[in-house]
C-alpha positions as CSV (number, residue, x, y, z in Angstrom):
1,X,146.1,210.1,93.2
2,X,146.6,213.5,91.3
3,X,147.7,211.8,88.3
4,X,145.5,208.9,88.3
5,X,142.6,211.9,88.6
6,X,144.6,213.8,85.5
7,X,144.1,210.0,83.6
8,X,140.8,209.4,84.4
9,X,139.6,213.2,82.9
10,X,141.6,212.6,79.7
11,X,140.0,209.2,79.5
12,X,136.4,210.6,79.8
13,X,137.4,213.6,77.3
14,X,138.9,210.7,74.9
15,X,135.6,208.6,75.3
16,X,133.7,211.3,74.1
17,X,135.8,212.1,71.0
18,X,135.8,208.6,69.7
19,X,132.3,207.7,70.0
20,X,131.9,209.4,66.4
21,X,135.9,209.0,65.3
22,X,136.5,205.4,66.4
23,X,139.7,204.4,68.0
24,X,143.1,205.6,67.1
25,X,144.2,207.5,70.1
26,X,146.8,205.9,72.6
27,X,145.1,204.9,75.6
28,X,145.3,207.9,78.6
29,X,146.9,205.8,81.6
30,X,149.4,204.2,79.1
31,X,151.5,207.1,80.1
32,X,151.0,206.8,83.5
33,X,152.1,203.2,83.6
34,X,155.6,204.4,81.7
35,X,156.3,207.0,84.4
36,X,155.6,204.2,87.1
37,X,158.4,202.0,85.2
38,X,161.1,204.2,85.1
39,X,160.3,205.3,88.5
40,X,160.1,202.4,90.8
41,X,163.6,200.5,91.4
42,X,161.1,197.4,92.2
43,X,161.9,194.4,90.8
44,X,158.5,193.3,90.4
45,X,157.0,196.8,89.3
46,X,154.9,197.3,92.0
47,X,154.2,200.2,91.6
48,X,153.2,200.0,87.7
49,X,151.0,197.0,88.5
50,X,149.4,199.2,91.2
51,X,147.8,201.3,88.5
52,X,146.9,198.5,86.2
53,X,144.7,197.1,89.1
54,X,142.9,200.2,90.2
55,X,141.9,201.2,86.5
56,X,142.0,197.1,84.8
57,X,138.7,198.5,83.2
58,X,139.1,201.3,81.5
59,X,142.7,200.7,80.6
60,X,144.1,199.0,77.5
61,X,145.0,195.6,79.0
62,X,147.2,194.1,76.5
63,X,149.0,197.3,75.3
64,X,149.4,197.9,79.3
65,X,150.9,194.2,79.9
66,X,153.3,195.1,76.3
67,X,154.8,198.0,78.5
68,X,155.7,195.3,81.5
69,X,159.4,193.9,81.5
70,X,160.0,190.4,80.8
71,X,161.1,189.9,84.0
72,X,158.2,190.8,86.2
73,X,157.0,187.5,87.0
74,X,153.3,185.7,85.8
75,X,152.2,186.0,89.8
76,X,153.3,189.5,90.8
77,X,150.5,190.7,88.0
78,X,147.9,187.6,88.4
79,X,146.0,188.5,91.5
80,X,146.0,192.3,91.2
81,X,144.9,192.5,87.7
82,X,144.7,189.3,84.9
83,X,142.4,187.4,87.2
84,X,140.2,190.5,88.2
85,X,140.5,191.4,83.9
86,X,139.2,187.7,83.4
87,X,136.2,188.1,85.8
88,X,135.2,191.4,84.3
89,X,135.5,189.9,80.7
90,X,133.7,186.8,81.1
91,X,130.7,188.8,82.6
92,X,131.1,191.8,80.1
93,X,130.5,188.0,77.7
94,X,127.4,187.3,79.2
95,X,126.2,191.0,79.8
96,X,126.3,191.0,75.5
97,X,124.9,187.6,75.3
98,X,121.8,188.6,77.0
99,X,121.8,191.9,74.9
100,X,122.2,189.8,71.8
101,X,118.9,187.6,73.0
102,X,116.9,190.7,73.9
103,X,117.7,191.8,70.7
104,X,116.9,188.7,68.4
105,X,113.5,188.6,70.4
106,X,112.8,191.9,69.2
107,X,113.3,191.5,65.9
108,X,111.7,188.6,65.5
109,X,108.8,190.1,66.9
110,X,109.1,193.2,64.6
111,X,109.3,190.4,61.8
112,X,106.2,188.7,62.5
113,X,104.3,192.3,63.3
114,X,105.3,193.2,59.7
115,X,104.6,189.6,57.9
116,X,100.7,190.1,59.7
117,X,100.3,193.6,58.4
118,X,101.4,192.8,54.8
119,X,99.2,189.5,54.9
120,X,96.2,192.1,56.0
121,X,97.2,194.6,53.6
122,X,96.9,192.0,50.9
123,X,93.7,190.1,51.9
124,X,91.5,192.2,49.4
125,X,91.1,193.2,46.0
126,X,91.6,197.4,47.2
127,X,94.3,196.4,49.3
128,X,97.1,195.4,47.2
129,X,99.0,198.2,45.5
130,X,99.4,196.1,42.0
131,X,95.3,196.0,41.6
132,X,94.8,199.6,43.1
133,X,97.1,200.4,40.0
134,X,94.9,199.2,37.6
135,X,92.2,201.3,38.2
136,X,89.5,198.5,37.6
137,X,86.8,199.8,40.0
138,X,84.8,197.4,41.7
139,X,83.7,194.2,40.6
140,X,80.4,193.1,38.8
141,X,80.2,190.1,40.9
142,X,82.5,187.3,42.9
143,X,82.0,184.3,43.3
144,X,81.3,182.3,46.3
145,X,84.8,180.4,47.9
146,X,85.3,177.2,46.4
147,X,88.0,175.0,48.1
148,X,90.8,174.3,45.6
149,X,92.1,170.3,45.3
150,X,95.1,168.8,43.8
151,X,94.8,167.1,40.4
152,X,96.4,164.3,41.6
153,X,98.0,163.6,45.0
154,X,99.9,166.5,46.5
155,X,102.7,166.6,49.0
156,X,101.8,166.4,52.8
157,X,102.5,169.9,53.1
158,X,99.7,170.9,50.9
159,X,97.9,173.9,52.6
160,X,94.3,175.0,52.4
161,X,93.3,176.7,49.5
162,X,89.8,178.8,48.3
163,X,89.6,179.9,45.3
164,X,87.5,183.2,44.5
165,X,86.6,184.7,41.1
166,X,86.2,188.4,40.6
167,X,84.8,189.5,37.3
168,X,85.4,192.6,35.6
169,X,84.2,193.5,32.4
170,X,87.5,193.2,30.6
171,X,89.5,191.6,33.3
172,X,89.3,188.2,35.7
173,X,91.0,188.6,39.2
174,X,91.9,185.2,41.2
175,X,92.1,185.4,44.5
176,X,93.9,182.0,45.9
177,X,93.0,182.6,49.8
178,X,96.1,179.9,51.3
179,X,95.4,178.7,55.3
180,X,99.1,177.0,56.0
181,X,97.6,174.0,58.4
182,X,99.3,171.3,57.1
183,X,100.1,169.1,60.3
184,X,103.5,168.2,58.1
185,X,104.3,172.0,57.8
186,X,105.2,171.7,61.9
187,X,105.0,175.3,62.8
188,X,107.2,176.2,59.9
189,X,106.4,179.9,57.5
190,X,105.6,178.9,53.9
191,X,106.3,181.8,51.7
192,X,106.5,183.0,47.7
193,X,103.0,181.8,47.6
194,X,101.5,182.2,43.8
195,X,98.7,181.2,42.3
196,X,99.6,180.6,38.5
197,X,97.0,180.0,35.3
198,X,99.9,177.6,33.5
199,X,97.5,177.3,30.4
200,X,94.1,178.5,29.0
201,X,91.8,176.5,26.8
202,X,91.0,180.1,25.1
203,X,93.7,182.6,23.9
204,X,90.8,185.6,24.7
205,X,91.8,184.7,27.9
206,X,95.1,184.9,29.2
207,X,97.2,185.6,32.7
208,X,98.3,189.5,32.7
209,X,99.8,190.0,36.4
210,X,100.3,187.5,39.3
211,X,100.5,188.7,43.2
212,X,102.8,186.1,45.1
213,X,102.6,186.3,49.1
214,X,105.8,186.5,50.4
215,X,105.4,184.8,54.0
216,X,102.7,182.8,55.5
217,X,103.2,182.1,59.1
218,X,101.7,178.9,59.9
219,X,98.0,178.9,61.2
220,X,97.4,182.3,59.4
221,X,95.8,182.6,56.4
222,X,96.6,185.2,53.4
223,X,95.7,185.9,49.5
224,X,97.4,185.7,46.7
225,X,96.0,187.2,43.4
226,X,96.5,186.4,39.2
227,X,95.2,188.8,37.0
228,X,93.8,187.5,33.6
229,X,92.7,189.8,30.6
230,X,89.5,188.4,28.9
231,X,87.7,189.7,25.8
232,X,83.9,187.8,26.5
233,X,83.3,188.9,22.6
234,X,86.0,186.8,21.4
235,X,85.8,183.7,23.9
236,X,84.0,180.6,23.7
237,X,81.2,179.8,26.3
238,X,83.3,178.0,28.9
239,X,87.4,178.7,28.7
240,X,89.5,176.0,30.7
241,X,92.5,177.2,32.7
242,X,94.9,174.9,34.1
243,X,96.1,176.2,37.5
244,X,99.4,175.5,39.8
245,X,99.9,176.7,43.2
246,X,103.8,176.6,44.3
247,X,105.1,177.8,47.3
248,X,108.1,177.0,49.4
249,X,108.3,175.6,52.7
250,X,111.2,177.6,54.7
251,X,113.6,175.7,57.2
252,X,113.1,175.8,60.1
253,X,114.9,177.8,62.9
254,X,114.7,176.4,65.8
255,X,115.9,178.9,67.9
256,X,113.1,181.1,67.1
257,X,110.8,178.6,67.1
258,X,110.1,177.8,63.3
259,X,110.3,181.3,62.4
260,X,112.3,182.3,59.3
261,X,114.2,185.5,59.9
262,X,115.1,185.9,56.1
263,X,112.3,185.2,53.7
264,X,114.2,184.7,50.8
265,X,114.6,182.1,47.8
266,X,117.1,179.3,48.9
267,X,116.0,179.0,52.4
268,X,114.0,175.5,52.1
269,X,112.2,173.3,50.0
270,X,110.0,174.5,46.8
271,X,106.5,172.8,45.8
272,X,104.7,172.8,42.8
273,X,101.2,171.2,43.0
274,X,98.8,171.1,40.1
275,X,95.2,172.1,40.8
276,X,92.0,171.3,39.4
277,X,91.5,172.4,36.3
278,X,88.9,175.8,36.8
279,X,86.1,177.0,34.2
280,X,85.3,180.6,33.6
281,X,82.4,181.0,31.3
282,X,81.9,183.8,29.1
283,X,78.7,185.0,30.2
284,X,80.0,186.0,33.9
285,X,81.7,188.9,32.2
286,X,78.5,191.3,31.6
């Protein structure tokens, strides 16, 4: 009893020094177990075994069985301690299976609490960073929402789209405000949303900066932003620009639910869908 006592306050002390060192040090009733071999003239190491089964877990099981003669049979040490050792390992298995759950749950809920709050920080013009940068002010006007529709026929997984204009006087900001409701979505995140002016009738008129939203979640509904320049001197009445909206549809996970946990390029299947073509007319700018 003395020296399993002596074992169990190195063992403590040696727990304490390896939670910042990592392992390394030989484990602290290893000795004990060598003392009990050389002692005991038993056959079957009684005596050895004894300690194995009183400390089977704290003690280094396989170094502890390496110590055991060959001749100590499979059934003097399966009852006191490898069936016990099995028990406790299989429910120390589940113990970290449930940790690992509790876990995943939370991130995935810290992931989706950080997807809304970058979708709200980037739902108007003085919210996103890139446009704060530019120091345009506030708007001489906007126009109303006007829903955006393919040019031709678009891919079931087309979301809702509204297109607003904000004028500037040197400067044109699109906001593309994306719903993802598409029934052939089925739950899943669309994400690296952007809004793209692929050509302009005009050169006085041209794409500057572009604002992709990185993650929709499905039934929520976000902005993303394209910056034109525009000299209304130099332009004709009405300038034509021909507009794209691509986006990718993420796999899904189905363990979370049809939420992706890594919103990143490679993870499903990219769209690019043509738009209407949209007018901006000169006279908007003053």
């Amino acid at each position: 009893d003395l020296a399993l006592q002596y074992c169990d306050t190195r063992h403590e002390r040696q727990e304490q020094q390896q939670r910042g060192v990592g392992n390394g040090v030989e484990c602290a009733y290893l000795p004990l177990v060598k003392v009990a071999l050389r002692a005991d003239p038993d056959p079957e190491q009684s005596a050895a075994i004894k300690v194995l089964a009183l400390r089977s877990g704290a003690i280094d099981r396989a170094a502890a069985l390496r110590l055991l003669p060959q001749s100590v049979p499979v059934s003097a040490v399966a009852r006191p301690f490898l069936i016990p050792a099995l028990v406790d390992s299989e429910s120390e298995i589940r113990r970290l299976k449930v940790v690992s759950a509790l876990l995943r749950a939370k991130y995935i809920s810290l992931k989706q609490k950080l997807t809304d709050a970058q979708i709200k920080a980037q739902s108007t013009l003085s919210g996103v960073p890139q446009l704060r940068a530019m120091r345009l002010g506030d708007p001489l006007h906007s126009s109303k929402a006007i829903k955006a529709r393919p040019s031709q026929t678009a891919s079931t997984t087309f979301p809702e789209v509204q297109i607003i204009k904000h004028y500037f006087p040197r400067h044109l900001i699109v906001q593309a405000k994306i719903t993802n409701s598409s029934a052939s979505v089925e739950g899943r995140t669309l994400g690296n949303l952007a809004f793209v002016v692929a050509e302009s009738s005009d050169e006085a008129i041209q794409t500057s900066l572009s604002v992709p939203l990185k993650a929709l979640p499905y039934l929520s509904t976000g902005s993303c932003w394209c910056v034109l320049q525009a000299n209304a001197a130099r332009m004709d009445s009405v300038a034509v620009l021909t507009c794209e909206l691509r986006y990718t549809v993420f796999s899904m996970d189905a363990s979370t639910l049809g939420t992706s946990l890594s919103y990143s390029a490679g993870g499903g299947r990219t769209y690019v869908e043509e738009l209407q073509d949209m007018e901006v007319h000169a006279a908007h700018f003053s």
